[in-house]
C-alpha positions in Angstrom: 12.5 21.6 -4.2 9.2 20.6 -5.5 8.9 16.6 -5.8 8.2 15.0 -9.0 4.9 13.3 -10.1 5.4 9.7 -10.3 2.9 8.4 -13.5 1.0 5.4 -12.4 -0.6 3.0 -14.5 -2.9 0.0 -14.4 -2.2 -3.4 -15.2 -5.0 -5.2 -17.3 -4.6 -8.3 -16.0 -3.8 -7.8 -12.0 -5.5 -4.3 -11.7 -2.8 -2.7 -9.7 -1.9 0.7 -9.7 2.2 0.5 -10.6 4.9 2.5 -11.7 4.7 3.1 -15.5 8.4 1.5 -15.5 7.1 -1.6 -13.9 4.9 -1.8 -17.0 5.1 -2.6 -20.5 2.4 -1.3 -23.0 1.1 -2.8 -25.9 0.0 -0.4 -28.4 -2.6 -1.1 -31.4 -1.8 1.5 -34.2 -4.5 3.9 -35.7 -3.8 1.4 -38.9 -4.6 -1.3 -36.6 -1.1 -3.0 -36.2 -0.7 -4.3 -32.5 3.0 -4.1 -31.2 4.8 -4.0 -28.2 6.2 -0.5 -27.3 9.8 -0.3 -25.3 9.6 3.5 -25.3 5.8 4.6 -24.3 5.3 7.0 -26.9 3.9 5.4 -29.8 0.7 7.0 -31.0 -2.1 4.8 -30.9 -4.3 3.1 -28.0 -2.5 1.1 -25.4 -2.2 -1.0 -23.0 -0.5 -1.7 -19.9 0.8 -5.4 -18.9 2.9 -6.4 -15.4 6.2 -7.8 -16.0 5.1 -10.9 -15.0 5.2 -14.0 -16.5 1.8 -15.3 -14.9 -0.1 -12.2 -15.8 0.7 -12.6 -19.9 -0.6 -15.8 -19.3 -3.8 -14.7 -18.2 -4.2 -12.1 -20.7 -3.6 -14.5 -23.3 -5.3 -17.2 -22.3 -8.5 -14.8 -21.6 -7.8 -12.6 -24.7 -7.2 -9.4 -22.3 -5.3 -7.1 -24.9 -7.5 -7.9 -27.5 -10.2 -7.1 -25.8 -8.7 -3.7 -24.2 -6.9 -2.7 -27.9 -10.4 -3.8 -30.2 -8.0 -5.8 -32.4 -6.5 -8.7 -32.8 -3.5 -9.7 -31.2 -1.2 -12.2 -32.7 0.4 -15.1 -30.3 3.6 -14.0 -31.4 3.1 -10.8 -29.6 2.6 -12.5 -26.6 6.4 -14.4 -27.1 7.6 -11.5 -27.8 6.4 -10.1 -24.0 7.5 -12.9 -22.5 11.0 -13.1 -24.0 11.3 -9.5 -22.9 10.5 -10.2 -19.2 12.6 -13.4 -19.0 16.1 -11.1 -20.5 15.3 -8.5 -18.5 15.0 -10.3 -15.0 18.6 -11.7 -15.1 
């Protein structure tokens, strides 16, 4: 049986190669709307974040996605990541 190909991403903040589960991707719109995307297939450019806490920090606080998506991300986006990590680690 031939094995599967795991997809591997990097993480903007950490740079570590992880499992594109372990991820969650941030996707800027070709209209230029920047949302979070739960299922990975959104068109547009993304963006890959650990589900960590301390790495959205750092991203926000050094402006990482907005750098990486050429737009501007809102700071609700970021509460929005966080809120998702938080209900998803109990």
């Amino acid at each position: 049986m031939k094995k599967r190909k795991i997809p591997l991403r990097k993480c903007i903040v950490c740079q570590e190669n992880k499992d594109k589960k372990d991820l969650l991707r941030v996707v800027r719109s070709p209209e230029g709307e920047v949302t979070l995307d739960l299922t990975g297939k959104k068109n547009g450019r993304g963006a890959y974040i650990s589900k960590d806490i301390t790495c959205i920090e750092t991203a926000q606080q050094k402006k990482l996605l907005s750098k990486h998506l050429k737009a501007e991300v809102p700071d609700a986006l970021y509460e929005e990541l966080k809120s998702h990590v938080e209900e998803n680690a109990e």
